[in-house]
N, C-alpha and C positions, 0 to 999 in steps of 0.2 A: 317473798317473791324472788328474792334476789337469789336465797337458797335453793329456790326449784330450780331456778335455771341451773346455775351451780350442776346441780345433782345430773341436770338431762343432758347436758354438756360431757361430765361424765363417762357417762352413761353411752354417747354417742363414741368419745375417744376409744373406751374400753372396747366398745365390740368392733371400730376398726381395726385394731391390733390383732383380736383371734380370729378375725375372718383371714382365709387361705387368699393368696396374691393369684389370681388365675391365669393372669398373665405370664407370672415366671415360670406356670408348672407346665403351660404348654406349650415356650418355648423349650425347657427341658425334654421333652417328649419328643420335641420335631428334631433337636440333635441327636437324641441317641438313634431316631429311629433312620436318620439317614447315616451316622456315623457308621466309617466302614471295623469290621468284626476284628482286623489288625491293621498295623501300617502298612502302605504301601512297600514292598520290595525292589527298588529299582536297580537291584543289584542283580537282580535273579533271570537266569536265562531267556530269550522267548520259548515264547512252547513249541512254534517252529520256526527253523532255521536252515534260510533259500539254501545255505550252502551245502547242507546237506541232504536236503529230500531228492528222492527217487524221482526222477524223471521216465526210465525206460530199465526194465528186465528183459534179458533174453538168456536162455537158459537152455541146457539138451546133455542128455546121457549120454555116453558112448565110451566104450571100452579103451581106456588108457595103458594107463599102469601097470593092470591087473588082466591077464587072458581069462578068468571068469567071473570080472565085475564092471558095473561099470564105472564111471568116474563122471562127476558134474561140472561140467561147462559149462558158466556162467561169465556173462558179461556185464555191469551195472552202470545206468551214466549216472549221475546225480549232478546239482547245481543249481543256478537260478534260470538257466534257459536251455534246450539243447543247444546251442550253438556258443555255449561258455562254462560249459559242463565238464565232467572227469568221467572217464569210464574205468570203472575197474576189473580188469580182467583176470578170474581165478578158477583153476580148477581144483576141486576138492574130490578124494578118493571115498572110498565105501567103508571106511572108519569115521569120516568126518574130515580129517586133516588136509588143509590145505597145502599141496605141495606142489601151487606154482600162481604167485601172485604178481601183476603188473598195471600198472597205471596210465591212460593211454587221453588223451585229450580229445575234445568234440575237433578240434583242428587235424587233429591226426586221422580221424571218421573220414572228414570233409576234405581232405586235401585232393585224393584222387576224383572228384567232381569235374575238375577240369579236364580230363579226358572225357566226360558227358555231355561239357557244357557247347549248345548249339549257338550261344550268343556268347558277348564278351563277359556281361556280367549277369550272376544268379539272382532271382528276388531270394527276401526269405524265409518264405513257405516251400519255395523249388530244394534250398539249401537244408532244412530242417526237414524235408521227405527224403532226401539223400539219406542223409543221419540218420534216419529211421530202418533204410531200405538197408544200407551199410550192416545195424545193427543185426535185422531180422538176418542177412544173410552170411552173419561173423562164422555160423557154426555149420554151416553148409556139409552137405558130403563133399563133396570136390574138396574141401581144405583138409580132408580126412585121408590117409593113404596108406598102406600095408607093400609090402614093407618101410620102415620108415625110412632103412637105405637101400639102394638098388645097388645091382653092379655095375649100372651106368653112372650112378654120380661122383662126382668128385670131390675128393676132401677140400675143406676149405681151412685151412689156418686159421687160427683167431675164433672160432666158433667152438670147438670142443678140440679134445686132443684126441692123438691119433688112438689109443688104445680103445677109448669109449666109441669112436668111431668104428673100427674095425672089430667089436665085441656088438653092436647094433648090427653090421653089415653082415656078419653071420645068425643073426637070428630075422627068421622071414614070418615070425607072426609079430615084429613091431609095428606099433602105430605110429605115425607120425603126424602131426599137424601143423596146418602153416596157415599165417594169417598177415595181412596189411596193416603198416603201419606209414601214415604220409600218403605220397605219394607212388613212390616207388620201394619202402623199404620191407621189400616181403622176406618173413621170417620163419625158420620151421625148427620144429622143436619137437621132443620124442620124451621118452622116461627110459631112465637109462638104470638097468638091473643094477650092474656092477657099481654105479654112485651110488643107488637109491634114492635120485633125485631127476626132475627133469630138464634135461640141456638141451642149448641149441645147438640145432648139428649144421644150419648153414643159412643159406641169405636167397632171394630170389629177388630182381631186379636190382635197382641202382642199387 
């Protein structure tokens, strides 16, 4: 008797040992199957970044550089809002080459509002349609003008020197353009043969 037991005793230990632990095999499974496929990267860029996305394009062709091409007028803001944005402003020729780049701030857009403004102060929704309106109307005809010097204007020192001025002022298919910056600080600028680059040839307001 005492040998049967013996033996069923056995008999019970052995096939606890090759029975499979069901429990370890299915926590096994729920880790791999949530475990992510590599490590986490927190070193790695976001995939977007407020400081550089597009906020607003405005863009127009028109005869620069070239009397039979045109050249791209483009203005970009980017940022986290309009109203703490960058606009960059470039014209690029009908090779591609950019030959005239500038950086101009959503304050710089914004500053002439206050000649708009019918109260003290702007909400801003009022101030971010300025921005807007600013933007749409950067490349106007009117900032456009042939020749880009008259015989009525005057040289201005400190903006180009007098040879690229008086080499402009004889040729009456230049173009000239002018645009706001601030407040008051209106700028005009032309493509000048003899550089091979675009300068400014003077100032308009303060």
């Amino acid at each position: 008797m005492r040998h049967f037991l013996c033996s069923a005793f056995l008999l019970i230990v052995l096939g606890a040992c090759s029975r499979p632990d069901s429990t370890q095999i299915e926590s096994s499974d729920t880790a791999s199957a949530t475990a992510p496929a590599e490590p986490m990267d927190t070193t790695r860029a976001p995939a977007v970044n407020a400081q550089s996305d597009t906020l607003k394009t405005v863009q127009r062709r028109r005869r620069f550089s070239s009397p039979s091409t045109d050249d791209e007028f483009k203005l970009v803001l980017r940022g986290p809002s309009l109203l703490a944005g960058e606009a960059t402003f470039t014209i690029t020729n009908s090779s591609g080459e950019t030959i005239f780049r500038e950086v101009l701030s959503a304050a710089d857009l914004e500053a002439s509002m206050v000649y708009e403004m019918k109260n003290s102060t702007a909400t801003q929704a009022e101030r971010e349609a300025f921005v807007r309106r600013r933007m749409d109307e950067f490349f106007a005809d009117k900032n456009f003008r042939t020749p880009a010097v008259t015989a009525k204007d005057t040289y201005q020192a400190g903006t180009i020197d007098r040879t690229t001025w008086d080499d402009l002022r004889r040729r009456p298919d230049s173009i000239g353009f002018q645009y706001l910056v601030g407040k008051e600080d209106g700028r005009r600028i032309a493509w000048s043969p003899i550089k091979q680059q675009v300068v400014r040839i003077g100032s308009i307001g303060g």
